[in-house]
MARLOZA-603491 format. One record per atom (N, C-alpha, C): x, y, z. Coordinates in pm, whole numbers, plus 50000, padded with zeros to 5 digits. Layout:
MARLOZA-603491
XYZ;...
//
This chain:
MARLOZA-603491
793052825353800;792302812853808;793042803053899;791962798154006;792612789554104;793342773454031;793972762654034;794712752954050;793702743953991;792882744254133;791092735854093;790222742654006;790362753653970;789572757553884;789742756153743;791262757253732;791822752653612;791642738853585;792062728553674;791722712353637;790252710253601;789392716753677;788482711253679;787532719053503;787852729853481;787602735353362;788102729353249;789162720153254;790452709853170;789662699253138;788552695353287;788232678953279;786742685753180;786122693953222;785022692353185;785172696352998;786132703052937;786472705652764;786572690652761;787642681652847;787992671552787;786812660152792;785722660352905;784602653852854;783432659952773;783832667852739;782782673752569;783232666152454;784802671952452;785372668252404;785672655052302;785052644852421;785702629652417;783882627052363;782922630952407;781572630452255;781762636752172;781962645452149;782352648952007;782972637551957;784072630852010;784892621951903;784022609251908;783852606151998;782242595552021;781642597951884;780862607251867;780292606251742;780932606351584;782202609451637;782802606951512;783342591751473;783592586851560;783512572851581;782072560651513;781132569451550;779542567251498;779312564251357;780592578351306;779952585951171;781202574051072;781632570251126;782732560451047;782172545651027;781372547751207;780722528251196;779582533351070;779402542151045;777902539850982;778242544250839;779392546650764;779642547950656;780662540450607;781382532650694;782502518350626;782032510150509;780662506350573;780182492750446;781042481150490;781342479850372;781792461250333;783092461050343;783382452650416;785382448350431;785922449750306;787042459350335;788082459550192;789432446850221;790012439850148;790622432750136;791442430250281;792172433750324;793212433950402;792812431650547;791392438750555;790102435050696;789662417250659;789282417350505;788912401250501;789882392450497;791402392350490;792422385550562;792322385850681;791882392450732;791932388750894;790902383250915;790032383950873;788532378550924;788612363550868;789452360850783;789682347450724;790802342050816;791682346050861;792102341450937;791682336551063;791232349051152;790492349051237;789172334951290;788632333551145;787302324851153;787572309751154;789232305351191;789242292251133;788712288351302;787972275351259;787292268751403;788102265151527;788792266551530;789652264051646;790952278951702;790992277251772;792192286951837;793812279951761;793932264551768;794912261451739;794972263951547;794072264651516;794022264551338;794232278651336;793552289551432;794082304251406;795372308151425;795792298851558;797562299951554;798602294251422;798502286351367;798522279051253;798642286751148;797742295151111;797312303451013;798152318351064;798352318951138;798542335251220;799712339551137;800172332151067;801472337950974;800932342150822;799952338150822;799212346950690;798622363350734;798272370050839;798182382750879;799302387150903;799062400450918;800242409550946;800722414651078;800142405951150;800532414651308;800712401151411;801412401251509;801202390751626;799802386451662;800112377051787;798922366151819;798002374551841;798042383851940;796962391652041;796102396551970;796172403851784;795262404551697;794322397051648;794862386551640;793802374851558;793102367651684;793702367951774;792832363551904;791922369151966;792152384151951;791082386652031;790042391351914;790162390051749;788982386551670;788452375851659;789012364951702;788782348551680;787702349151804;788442355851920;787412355752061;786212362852023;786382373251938;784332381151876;784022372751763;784412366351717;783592357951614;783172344451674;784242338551759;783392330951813;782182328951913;782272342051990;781192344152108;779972347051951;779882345551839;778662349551751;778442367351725;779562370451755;779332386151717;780202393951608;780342379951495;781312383951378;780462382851220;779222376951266;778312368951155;778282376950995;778252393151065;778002404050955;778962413350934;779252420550816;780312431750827;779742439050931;778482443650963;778502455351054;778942446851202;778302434851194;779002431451377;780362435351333;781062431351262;783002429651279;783122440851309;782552450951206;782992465251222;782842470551397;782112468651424;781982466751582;782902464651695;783642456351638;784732453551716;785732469351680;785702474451574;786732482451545;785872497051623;784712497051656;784492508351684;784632508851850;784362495951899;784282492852052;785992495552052;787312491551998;788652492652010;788812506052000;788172514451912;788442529051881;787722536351997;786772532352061;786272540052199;787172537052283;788022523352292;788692518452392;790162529752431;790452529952320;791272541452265;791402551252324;789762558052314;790162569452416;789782569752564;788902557952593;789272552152761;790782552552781;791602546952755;792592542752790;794032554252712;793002565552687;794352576152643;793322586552790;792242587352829;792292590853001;792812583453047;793012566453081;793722567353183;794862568953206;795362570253083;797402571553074;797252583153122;796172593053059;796612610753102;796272612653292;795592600353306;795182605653509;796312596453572;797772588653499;798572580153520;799702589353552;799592598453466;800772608553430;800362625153536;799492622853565;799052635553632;798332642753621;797252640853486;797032651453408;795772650653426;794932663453456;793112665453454;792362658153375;792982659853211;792212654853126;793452654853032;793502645252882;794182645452767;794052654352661;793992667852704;793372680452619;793942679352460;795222674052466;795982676252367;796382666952312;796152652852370;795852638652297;794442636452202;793342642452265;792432641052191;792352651752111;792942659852082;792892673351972;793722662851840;795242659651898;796102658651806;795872645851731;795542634951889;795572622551838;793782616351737;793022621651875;791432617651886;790412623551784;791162635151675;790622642151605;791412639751469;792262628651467;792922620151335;792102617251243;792202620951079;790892608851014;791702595051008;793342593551014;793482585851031;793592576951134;793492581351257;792942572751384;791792572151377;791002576251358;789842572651359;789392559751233;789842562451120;789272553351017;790052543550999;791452544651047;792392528451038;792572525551131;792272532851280;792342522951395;790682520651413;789692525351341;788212511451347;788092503651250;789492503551153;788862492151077;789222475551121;788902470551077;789082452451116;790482449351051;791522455651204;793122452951151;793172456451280;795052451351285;795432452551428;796012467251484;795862475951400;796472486351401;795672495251550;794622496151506;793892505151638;794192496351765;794232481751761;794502478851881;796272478151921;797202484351887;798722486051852;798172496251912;797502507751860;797452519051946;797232523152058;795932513252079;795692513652239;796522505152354;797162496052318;798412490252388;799482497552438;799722506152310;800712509952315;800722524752408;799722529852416;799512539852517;799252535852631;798492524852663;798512517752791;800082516152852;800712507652747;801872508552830;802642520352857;802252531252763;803042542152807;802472547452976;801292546153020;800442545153112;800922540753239;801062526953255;801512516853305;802532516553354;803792518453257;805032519953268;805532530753366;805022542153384;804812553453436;804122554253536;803612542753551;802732543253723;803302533653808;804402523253711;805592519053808;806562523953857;806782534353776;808452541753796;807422554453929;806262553953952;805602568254037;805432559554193;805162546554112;804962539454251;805722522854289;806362521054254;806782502254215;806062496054357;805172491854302;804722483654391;804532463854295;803902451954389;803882441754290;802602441754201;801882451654231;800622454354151;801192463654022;801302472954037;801742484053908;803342474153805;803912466553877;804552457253823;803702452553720;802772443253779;802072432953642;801432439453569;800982450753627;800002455053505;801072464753425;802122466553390;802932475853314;803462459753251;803732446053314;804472443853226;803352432053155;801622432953192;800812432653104;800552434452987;801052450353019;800622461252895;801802461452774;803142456152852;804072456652763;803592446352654;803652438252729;803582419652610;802162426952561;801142428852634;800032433352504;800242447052416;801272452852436;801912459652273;802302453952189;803352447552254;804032440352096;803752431352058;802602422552158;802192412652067;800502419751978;800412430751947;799442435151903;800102441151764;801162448351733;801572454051643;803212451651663;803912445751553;805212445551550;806422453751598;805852465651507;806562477351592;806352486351665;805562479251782;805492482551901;806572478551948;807342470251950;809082466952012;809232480452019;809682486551920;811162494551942;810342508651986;808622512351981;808542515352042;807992518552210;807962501452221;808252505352393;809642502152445;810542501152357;812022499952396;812212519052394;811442528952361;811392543052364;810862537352503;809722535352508;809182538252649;809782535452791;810452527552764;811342519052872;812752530252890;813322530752812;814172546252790;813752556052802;812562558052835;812172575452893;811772570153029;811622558653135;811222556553241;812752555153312;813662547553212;815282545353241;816002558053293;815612564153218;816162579553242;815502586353368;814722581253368;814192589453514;814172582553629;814712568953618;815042561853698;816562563653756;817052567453643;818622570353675;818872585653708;818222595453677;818072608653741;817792610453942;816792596153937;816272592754028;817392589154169;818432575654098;819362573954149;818602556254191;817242553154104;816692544454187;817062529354102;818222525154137;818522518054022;817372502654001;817012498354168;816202484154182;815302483654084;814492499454085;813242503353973;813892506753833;815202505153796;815792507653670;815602490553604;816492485253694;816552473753634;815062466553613;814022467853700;812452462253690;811722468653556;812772480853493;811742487953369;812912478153268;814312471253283;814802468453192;814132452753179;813612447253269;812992432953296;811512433953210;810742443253226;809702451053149;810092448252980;811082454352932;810952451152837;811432438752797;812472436652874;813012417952799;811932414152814;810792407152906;809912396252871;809052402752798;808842415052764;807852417252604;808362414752534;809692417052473;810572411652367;810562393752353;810972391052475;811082377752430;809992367552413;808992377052484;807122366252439;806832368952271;807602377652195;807712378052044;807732363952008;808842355552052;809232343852016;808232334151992;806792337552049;805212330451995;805342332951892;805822341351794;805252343551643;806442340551559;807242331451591;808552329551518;808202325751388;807252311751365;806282314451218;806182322451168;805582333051198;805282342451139;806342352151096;806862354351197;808262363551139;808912360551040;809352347751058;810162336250951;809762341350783;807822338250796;807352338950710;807652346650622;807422363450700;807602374050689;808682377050607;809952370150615;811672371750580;811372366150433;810462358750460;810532347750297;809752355150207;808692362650268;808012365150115;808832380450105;808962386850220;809222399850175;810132403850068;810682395650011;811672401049893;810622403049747;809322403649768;808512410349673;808022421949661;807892421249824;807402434449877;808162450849857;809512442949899;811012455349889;811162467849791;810642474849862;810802485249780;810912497049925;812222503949908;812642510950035;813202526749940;812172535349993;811692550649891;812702558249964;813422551850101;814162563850163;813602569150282;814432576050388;813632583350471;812742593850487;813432602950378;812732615250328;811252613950290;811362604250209;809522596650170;809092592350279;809262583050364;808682576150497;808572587750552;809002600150630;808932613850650;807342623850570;807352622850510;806622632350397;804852618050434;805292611150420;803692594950440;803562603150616;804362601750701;804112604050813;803582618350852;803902629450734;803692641450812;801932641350744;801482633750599;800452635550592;799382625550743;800202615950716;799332609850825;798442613850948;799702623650975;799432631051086;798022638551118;797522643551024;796012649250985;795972651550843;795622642850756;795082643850644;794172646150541;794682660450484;793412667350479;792432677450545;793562678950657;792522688350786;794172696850801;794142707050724;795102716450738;795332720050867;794382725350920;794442732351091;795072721951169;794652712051188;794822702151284;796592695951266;796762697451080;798762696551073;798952709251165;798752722051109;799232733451174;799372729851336;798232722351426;798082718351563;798852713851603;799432701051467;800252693651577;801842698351574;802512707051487;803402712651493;803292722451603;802532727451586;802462741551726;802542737551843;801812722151887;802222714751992;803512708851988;804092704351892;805302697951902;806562709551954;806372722651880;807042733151939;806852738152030;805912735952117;805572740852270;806232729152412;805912721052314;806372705052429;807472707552417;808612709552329;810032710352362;810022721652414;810112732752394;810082742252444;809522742852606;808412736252643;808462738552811;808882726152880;809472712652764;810772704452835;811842710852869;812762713952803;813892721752762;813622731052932;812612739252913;812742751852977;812262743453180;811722734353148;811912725053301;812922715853330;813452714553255;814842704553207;815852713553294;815922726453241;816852737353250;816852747253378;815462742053471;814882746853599;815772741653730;815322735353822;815772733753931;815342716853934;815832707053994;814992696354013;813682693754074;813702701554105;812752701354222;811182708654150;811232716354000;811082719953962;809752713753909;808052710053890;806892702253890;807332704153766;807052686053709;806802682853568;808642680353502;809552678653595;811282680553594;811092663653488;810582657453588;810782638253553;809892630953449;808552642653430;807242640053316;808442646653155;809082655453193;809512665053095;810672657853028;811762652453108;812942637553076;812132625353039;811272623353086;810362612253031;809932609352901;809422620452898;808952626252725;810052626052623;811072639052680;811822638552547;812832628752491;813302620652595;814052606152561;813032596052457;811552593252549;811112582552498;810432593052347;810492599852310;810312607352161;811542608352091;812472608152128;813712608952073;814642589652099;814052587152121;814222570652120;813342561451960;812022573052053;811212567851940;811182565751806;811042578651784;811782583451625;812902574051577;814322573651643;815052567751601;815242549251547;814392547751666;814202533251690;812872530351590;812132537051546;810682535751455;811562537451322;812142549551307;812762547651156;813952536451092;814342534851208;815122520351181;814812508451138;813382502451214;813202493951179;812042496651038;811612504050996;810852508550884;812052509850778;813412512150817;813792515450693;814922502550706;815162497650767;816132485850797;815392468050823;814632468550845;814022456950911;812482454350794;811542465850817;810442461450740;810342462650598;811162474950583;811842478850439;810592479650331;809182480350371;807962481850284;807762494850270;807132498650153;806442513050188;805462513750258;805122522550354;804522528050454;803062531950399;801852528350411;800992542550435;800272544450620;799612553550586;799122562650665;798702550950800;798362538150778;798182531050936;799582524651009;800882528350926;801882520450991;802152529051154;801492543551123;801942553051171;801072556351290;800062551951333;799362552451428;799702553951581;800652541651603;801502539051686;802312548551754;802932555751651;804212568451690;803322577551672;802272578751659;801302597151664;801082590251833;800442581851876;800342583651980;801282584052110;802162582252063;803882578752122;803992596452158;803952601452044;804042618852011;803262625652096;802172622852058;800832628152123;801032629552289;801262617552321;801512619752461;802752623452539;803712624852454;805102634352476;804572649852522;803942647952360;803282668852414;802142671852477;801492664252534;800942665452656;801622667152791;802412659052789;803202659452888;804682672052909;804642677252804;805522686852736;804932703652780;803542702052720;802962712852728;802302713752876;802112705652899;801332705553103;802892714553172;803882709753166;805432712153162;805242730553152;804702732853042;805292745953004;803772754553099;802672745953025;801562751053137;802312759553323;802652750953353;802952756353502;804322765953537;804542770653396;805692784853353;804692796653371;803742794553394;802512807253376;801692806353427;801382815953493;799832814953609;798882814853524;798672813453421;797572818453287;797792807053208;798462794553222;798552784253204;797722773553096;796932769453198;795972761653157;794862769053097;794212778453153;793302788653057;794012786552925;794952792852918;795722793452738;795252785852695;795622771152822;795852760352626;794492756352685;793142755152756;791742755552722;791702762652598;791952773952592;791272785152509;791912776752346;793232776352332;794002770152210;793532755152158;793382748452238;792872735952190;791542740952156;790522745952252;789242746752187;789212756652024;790072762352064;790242769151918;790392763351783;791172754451800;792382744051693;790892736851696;790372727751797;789662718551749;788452725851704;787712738851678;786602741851623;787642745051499;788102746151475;788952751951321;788332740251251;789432728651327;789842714251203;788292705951197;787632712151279;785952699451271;785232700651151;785592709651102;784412704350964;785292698850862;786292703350871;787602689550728;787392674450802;787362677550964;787792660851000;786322657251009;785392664351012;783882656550988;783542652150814;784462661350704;784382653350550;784922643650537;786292643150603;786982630750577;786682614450649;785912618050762;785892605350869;785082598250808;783772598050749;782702590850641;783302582950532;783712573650575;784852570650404;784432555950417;783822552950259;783832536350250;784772536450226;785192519150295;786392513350279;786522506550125;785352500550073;785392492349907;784712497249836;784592493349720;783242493049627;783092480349529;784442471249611;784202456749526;782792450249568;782402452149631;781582445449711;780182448449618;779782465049572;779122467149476;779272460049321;780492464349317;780882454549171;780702440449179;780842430849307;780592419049286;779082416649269;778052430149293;776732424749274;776112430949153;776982437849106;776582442948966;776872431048853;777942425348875;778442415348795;777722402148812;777092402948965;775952389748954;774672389648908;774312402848875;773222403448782;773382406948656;774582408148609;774512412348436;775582397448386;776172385848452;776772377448413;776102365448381;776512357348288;775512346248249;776872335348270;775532322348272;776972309148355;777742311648273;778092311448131;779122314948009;779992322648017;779862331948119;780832345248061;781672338248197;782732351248193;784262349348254;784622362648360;784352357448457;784622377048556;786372373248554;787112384048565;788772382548557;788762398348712;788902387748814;789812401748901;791592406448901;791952419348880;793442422048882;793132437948949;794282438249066;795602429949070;794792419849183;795652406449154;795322397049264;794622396749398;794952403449461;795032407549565;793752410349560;792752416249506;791492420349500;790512409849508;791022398049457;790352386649535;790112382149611;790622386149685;790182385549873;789022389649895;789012400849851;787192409849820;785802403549743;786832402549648;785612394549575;785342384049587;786052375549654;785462358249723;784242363149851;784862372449850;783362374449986;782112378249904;782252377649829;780582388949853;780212382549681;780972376549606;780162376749471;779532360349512;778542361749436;778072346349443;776892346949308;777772350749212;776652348749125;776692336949007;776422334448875;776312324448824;778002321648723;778812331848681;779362328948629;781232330948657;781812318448632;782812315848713;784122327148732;784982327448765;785802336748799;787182329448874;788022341848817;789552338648879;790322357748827;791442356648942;792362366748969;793462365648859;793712374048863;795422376748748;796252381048832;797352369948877;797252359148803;796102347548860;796202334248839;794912330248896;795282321449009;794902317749114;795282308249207;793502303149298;794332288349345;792832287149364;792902288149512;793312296549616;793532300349721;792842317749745;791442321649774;790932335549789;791012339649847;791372331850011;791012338050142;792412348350232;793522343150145;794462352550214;795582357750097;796442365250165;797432371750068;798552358550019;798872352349921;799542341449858;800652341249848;801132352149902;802452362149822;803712347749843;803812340649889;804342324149809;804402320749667;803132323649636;802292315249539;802682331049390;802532341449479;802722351949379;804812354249344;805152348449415;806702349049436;807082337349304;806212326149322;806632314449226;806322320549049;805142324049056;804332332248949;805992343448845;806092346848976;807152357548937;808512349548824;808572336948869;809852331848835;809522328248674;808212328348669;807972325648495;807692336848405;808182348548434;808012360948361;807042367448280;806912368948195;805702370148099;804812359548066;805052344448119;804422332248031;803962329948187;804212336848307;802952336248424;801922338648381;801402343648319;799882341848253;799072340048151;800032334448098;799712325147950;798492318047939;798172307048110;797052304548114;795822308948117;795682318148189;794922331648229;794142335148073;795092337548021;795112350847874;794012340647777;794922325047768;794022315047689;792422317847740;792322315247881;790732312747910;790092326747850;790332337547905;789812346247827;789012347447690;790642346847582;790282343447463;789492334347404;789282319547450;788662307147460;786922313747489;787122322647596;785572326047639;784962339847512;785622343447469;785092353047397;785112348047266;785722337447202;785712330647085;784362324047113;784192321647209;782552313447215;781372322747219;781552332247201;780302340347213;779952349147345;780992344447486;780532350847552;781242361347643;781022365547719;781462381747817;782342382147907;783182387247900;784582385648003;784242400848088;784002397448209;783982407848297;784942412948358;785612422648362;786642432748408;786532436948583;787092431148704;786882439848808;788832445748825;788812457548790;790042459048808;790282470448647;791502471448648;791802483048539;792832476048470;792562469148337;793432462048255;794262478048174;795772478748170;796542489348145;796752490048019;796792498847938;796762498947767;798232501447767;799122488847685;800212487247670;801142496547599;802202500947598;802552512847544;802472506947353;803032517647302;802922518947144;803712506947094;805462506347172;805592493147110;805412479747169;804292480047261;803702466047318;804382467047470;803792455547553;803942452847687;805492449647701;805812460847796;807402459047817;807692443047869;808692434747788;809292420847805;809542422047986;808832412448019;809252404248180;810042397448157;811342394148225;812382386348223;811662377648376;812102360148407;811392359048520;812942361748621;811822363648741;812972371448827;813392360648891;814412361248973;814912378848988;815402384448883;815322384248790;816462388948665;814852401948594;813662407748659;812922412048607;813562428348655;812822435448643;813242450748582;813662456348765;813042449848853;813532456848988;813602446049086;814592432549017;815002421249105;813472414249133;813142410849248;811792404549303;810782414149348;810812424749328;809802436549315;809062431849257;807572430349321;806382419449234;805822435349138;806242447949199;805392460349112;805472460648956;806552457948928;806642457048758;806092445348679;805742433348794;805292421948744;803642427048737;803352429448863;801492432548839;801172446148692;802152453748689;801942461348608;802092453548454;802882443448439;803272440248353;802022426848301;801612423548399;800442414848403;799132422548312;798792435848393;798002440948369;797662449148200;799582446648173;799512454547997;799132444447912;799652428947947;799132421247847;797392416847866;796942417847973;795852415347946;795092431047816;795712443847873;795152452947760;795682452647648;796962443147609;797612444347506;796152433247452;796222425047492;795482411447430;793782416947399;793382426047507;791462432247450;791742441547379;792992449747385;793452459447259;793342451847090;793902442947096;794172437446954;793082427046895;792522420546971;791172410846963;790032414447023;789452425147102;788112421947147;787492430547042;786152425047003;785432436246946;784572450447049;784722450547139;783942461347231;784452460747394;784802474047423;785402469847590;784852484147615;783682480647710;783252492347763;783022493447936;783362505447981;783112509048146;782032507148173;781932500648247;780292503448328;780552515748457;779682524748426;780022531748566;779192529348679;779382531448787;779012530848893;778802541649010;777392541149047;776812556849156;778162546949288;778472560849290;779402556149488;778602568049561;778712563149684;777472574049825;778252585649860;779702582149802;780342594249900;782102589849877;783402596349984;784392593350022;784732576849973;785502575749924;785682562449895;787622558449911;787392544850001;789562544449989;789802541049896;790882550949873;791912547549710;792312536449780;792322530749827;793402515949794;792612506949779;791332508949761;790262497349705;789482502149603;789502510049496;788732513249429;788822511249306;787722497949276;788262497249133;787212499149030;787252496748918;786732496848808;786182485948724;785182484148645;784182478348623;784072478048480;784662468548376;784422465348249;783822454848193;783242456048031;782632441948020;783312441947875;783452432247864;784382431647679;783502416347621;783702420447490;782462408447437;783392407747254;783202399747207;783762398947089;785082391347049;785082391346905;786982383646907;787102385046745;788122393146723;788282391146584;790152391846563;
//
């Protein structure tokens, strides 16, 4: 097979390819539903009337400016009104995604991204946490841009490929935090080939690259600040081995074939680095192949550092978005590498990717359909079975974010613990809470009781915990509580006295169940009680 026959057989899998994921993209906008908590922090952020009130606020989300701005910019042009417009934005960022993982792959040399869109483009978790309404999918697409970018300065330095690499830089990290350290990988796999090169003028222009992305951070010093203050609730650091084990599910979850994929690629990309590494210089794919394995071996190091040193939270499956695509395009560039070890090359990995990706399509077509809530149902179940009298109680806290959106029915309501702030995460307000130990919800517990001594219905959104045999383990207030300022033993501990208290006084506490359509996220799924009585 001729050169051109091979590219051109590469481009045309990779535009099948790229509809197929098109529609999987489709199949996510059209089964999300209703914002789960963490999307309506941003959208609350996002919606305050001014640009300067969103900057203001920008320390209540979780990511730099460039997130909340460029949602503040779709809600204000009028295209935020409904969950499905917002969602919109996440599906237009998730197409953007794979625009801009072609153009990194026609940046780098490559026909098509055969093996970005297998490993990366066929994710349920790229797909369903980089379209939801968070900054994460757009961290992703930055962050491959600049890998893009960066790489079309060090091919050509001109004053054009300049701005737009050090564009792309500042729009990484101001999109996702730890995007720093990893385009401080990226900048170290261009360094290295700059210095292989001997070209030092273009060394120092990739080290200028990253200082002014680093130092345009300094817009979010608020926020960071913020960040330092509440996080001592958050702290809970499982180790590397755990952050390891979150990342390898991440990787394809639930779609066995597609883990098997991306290991088989990861062992092929070193393997035809190594083996062009070990060639001649002169050798096609010598400077793509040093490129790769520095800025992957930068990566890694520099990603687990600040996850286990700096952010010190537990991880799930969207912290990780970022470094699959970091990866992703290592072994593309890895395997193109080993591709041109063999006249039979590119046929192979046509034939292997199309293989891998008909394997993993029907796991990654069960999993991509996933509502994000079902508070949103519960807040309308509870507005037709609640009377002004009764008492809705949401726990854990945090679930109030959800339910300020969408309930609007007759009878009043508050979170455990209770605060009169719905629209964002409090964790201030939940830090102070903490310092009064068990008698943080003393108030709480009264209204309850008060409402069911009168005759009427305390509604449950959330799972009140049945206290062990000899009662709700004693809260000391912290830091002096069971894991220092770890708010986890406090919400748990919240949650036993409210079941210690319908355990011993309610006369009746029953589930309501509820039809769900399908796939639903565990991290929003709650449960639905009504308790009535008092003796």
């Amino acid at each position: 097979m001729t050169s051109s026959a091979a590219r051109g057989q590469t481009m045309l899998l990779g535009l099948a390819f790229t509809l197929g994921l098109v529609w999987l993209h489709v199949a996510y906008l059209g089964n999300a539903g209703a914002l789960w908590r963490d999307e309506v922090n941003s959208v609350n952020v996002a919606s305050m009337p001014s640009w300067g009130a969103v900057f203001a606020h920008g320390h209540l989300d979780s990511f730099p400016l460039a997130w909340v701005t460029v949602l503040h910019a779709w809600i204000a042009a009028g295209l935020g009104e409904t969950d499905a417009e917002l969602r919109r934005l996440g599906f237009v960022i998730g197409l953007g995604t794979l625009a801009t993982l072609w153009w990194t792959a026609r940046r780098l040399g490559l026909a098509a991204p055969l093996v970005g869109l297998l490993l990366l483009g066929m994710s349920p978790s790229v797909i369903v946490y980089g379209d939801q309404v968070r900054g994460y999918g757009l961290g992703t697409l930055t962050i491959i841009w600049a890998v893009g970018a960066i790489w079309a300065f060090v091919q050509l330095p001109t004053r054009r490929t300049f701005l737009v690499a050090q564009l792309a830089a500042i729009g990484a990290v101001q999109s996702y935090y730890a995007n720093a350290f990893l385009l401080l990988a990226v900048c170290a796999g261009a360094g290295a080939v700059c210095v292989r090169r001997r070209a030092w003028p273009r060394l120092g222009a990739v080290g200028v690259l990253g200082a002014v992305a680093a130092a345009s951070l300094a817009i979010n010093w608020v926020g960071i600040t913020y960040a330092a203050r509440v996080s001592q609730i958050e702290l809970e650091n499982p180790g590397l081995g755990w952050r390891v084990e979150v990342f390898r599910h991440a990787l394809a979850p639930d779609v066995p074939a597609l883990s098997v994929a991306w290991g088989i690629a990861a062992a092929l990309a070193i393997i035809g680095c190594v083996l062009t590494l070990l060639g001649r210089r002169e050798t096609p794919g010598h400077d793509g192949s040093l490129f790769a394995l520095v800025m992957v071996a930068v990566g890694l190091a520099s990603f687990a550092w600040y996850l286990q040193y700096l952010a010190r939270v537990p991880t799930q499956y969207w912290y990780y978005l970022s470094l699959m695509a970091l990866i992703a395009l290592a072994c593309e560039l890895g395997i193109e590498a080993l591709a041109l070890h063999h006249r039979w090359g590119y046929g192979l990995r046509v034939l292997a990717v199309t293989m891998a990706a008909l394997l993993a399509a029907p796991a990654v077509a069960r999993n991509v359909p996933l509502q994000m809530t079902n508070v949103d149902a519960l807040a309308d179940q509870v507005e037709k079975l609640a009377q002004p009298d009764d008492l809705v109680v949401v726990l854990p806290w945090y679930c109030g974010i959800t339910f300020a959106r969408y309930y609007d029915g007759p009878a009043s309501w508050m979170t455990l613990p209770a605060f009169e702030d719905h629209r964002f995460h409090v964790h201030t307000e939940v830090k102070e809470r903490m310092t009064r130990g068990e008698r943080a919800i003393t108030a709480e517990l009264g209204r309850i009781e008060s409402t069911l001594r009168a005759g009427a219905r305390v509604w449950i959104v959330g799972t009140p915990l049945p206290p062990p045999a000899t009662g709700p383990v004693p809260l000391a207030p912290a830091p002096a509580g069971p894991e220092g300022w770890h708010v986890g033993p406090y919400l748990e501990g919240w949650a036993m006295q409210l079941g210690a208290l319908l355990e011993d006084h309610a006369d009746k506490v029953g589930k309501i169940d509820m039809v769900t359509s399908g796939p639903m996220n565990r991290w929003e799924r709650l449960e639905l009680f009504g308790v009535e009585g008092w003796h």
